[in-house]
C-alpha positions in Angstrom: 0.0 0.0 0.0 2.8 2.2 0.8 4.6 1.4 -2.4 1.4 2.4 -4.1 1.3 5.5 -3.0 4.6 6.4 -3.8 4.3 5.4 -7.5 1.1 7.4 -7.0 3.1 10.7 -5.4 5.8 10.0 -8.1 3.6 10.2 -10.6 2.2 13.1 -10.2 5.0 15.6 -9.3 6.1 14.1 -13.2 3.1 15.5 -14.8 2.9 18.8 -12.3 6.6 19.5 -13.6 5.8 18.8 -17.4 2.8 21.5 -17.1 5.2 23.7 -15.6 7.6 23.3 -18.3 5.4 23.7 -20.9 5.4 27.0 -22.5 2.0 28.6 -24.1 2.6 30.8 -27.4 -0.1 32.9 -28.6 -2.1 32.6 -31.8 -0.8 34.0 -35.0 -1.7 37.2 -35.7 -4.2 38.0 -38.9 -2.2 39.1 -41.5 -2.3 42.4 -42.5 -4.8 43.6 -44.9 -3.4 46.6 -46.2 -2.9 47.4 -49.5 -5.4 47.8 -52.6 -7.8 45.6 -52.9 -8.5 43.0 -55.8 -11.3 45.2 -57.0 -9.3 48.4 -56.4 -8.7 50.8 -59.1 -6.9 54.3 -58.8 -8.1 57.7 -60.9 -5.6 60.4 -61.2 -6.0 63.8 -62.2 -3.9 66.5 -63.5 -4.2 69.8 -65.0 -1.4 71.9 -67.2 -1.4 74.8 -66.4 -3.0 75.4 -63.4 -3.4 78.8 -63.2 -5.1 81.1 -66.4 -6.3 83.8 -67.4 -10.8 84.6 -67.6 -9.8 85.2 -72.0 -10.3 82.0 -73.2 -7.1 80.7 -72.1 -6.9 76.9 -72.3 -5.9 73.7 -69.9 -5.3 70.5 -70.0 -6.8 68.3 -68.2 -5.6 64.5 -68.4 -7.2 61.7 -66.1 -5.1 58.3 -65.6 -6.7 55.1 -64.8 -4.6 52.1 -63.0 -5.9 48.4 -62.0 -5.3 47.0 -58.4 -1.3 46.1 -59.7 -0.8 49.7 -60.4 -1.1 48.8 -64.6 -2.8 51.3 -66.7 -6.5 50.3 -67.7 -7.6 50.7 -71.3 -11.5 51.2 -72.5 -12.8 53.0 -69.3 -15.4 55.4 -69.8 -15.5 58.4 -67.9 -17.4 62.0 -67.7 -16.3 65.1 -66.9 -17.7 68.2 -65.2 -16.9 72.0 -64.1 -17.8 73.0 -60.6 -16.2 76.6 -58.6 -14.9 75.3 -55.7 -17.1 72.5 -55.3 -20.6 74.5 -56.1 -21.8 73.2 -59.7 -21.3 75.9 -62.0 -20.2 75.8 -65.8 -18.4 78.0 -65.1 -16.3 77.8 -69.1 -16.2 75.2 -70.7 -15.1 71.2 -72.2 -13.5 70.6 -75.4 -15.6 66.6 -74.5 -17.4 65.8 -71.6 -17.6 61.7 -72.1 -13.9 60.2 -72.5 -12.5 57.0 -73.1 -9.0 56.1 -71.9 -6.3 55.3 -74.3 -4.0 51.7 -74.0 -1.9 54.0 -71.2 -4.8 54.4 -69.4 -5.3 57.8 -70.0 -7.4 60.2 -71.4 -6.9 64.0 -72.2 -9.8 66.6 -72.6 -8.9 70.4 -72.5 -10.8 73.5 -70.4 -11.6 76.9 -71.9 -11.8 79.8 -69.1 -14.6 81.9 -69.6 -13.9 85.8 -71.8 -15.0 88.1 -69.0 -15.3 91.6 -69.9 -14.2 94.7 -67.8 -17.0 94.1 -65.4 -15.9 91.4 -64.0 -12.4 93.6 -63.2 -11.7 93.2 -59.4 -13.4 90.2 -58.8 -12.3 87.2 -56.8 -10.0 85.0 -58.8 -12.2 81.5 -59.5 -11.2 78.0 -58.1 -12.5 76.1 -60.6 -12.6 72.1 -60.5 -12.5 70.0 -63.3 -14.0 66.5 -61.9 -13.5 63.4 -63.8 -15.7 60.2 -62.9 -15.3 56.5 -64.0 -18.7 55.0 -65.2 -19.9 51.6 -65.6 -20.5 48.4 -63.6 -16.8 47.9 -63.7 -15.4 50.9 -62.4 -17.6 51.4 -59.2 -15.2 51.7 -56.9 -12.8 54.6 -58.3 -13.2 57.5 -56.9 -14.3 60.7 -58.5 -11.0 62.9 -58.7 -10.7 67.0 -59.7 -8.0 69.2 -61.0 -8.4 72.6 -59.5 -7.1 75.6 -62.2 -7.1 79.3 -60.9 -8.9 81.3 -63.1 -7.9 85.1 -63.3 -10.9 87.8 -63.9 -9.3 91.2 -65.9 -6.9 93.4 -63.8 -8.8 96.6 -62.3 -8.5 99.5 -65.0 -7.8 103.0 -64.1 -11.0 104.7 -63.9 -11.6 107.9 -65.6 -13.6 111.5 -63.2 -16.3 110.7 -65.3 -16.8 107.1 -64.5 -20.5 106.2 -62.7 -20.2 104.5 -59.3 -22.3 101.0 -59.3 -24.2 99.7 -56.2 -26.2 97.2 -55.7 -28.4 95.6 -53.0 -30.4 92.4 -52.4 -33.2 90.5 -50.1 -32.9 88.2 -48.8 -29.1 88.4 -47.6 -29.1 85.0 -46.6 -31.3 82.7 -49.7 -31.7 79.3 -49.8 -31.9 77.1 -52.9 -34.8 78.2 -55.4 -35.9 81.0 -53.0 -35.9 84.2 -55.5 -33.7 87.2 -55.0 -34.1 90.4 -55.4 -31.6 92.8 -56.9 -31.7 97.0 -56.5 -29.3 98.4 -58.5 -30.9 101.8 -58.4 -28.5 103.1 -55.9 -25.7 103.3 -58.8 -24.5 106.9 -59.6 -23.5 108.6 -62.5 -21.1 111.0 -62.6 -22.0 114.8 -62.9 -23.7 115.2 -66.6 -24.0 111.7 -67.2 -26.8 109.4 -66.6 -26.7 105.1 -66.2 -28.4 103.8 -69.6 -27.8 100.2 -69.4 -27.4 97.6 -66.4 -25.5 94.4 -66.8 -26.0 91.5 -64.6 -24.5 88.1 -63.7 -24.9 86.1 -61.0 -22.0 83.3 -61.0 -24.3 80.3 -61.8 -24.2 80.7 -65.9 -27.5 81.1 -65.6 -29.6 84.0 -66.3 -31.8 85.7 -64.7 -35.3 85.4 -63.9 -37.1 88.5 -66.0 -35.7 89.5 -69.2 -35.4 94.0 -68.3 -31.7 95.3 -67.9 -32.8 97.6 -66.2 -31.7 98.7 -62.4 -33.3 95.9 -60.7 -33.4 91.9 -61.7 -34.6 88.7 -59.7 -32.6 85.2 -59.8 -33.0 81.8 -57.7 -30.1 79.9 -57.3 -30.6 75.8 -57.5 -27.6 74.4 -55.8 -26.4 75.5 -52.6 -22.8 77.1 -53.0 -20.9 80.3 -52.9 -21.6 82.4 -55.6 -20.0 85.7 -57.4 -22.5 88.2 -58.4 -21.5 91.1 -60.6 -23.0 94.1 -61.0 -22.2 96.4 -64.3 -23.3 99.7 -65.2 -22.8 101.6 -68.0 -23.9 105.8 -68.9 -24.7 107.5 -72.2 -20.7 108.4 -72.9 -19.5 105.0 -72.8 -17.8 104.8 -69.5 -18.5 102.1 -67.6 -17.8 100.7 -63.7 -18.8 97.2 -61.9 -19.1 96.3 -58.5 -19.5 92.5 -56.9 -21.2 90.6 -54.2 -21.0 87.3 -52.6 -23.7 85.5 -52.2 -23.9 82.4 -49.8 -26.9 80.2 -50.8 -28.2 77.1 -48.4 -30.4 74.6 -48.7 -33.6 74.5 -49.7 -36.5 76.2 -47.3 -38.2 74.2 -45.1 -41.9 73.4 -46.0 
């Protein structure tokens, strides 16, 4: 019996000092899933030059399409559009709006700045994006991707004693989308011996305005919410002109 016991004793210290010698090593980690995905695809954008002048000047804008192993896709469609700092306006204009890239997955389209007059002397220069977009079942997952170009309105001119002074006001100062504006030029002054004959409006959209008068007042709605530059020109009997701009914030719609 005591023999028993001690086999018994024996035995177990054994097992109690394999446990204890056994060491425990966690799982292996998940490997990292980083990276692009099989279904990834990459859109790039660029613009040359970036920065041109409100005459017509032109840009290029080319968009370059790569798979998931960075190798240049051929045959995708995409579209293109014009938006000022993000607000929708056409704001110029496309040489194509609906590309195809090329077997270097790329494909070029070119940007024509708008020819402002004198008016629109003075006036903040325009960010304006060009966004391309990959269409089709296929390209879901890129991303649309803009090239922003800085568009330059006209330098200020030297303005003549004679020159009439242009004012403008509106209501209400703080619209919402499709909520109509009205505009009070009527404030403008001529200089002495001259009188304002003809009004010129524009209100950043490329849209124009609600009635069809040029005379001292006008009424617009905006339909996207943005930031918008609203100019003001005025013009008297001798020829000599002056503008003056506001900047008009529009929100969303009004509630119902």
């Amino acid at each position: 019996m005591a023999k028993a016991l001690l086999v018994r004793s024996s035995l177990l210290a054994t097992l109690a000092l394999g446990f204890a010698s056994c060491t425990v090593h966690p799982a292996p980690a998940a490997p990292d899933l980083a990276g692009p995905s099989s279904f990834g695809h990459l859109l790039s954008v660029t613009a040359t030059p970036d920065s041109i002048a409100a005459d017509g000047s032109m840009s290029v804008i080319t968009a370059k399409v790569l798979d998931e192993n960075a190798k240049p896709l051929s045959g995708v469609p995409i579209k293109a559009y014009i938006s000022v700092s993000g607000t929708p306006v056409d704001y110029g204009d496309l040489s194509q709006r609906s590309i195809t890239t090329n077997d270097q997955g790329e494909a070029k389209i070119t940007y024509f700045s708008p020819i402002m007059t004198g008016f629109f002397a003075g006036t903040p220069g325009r960010e304006v994006w060009v966004t391309m977009e990959a269409v089709g079942q296929n390209y879901l997952t890129v991303i649309p991707v803009h090239a922003v170009i800085k568009v330059t309105p006209p330098p200020v001119p030297r303005l003549g004693a004679d020159a009439p002074i242009a004012d403008v006001t509106y209501t209400p100062t703080s619209p919402a989308v499709g909520q109509v504006i009205t505009f009070d030029a009527s404030t403008s002054v001529p200089a002495e011996g001259h009188s304002i004959v003809s009004y010129f409006w524009d209100f950043g959209d490329a849209r124009p305005y609600a009635n069809d008068e040029h005379g001292s007042d006008a009424s617009h709605a905006y339909v996207a919410p943005g930031t918008y530059t609203m100019v003001l020109g005025v013009t008297d009997e001798a020829g000599h002109s002056n503008s003056t701009y506001k900047t008009i914030i529009v929100g969303g719609s009004t509630s119902k």
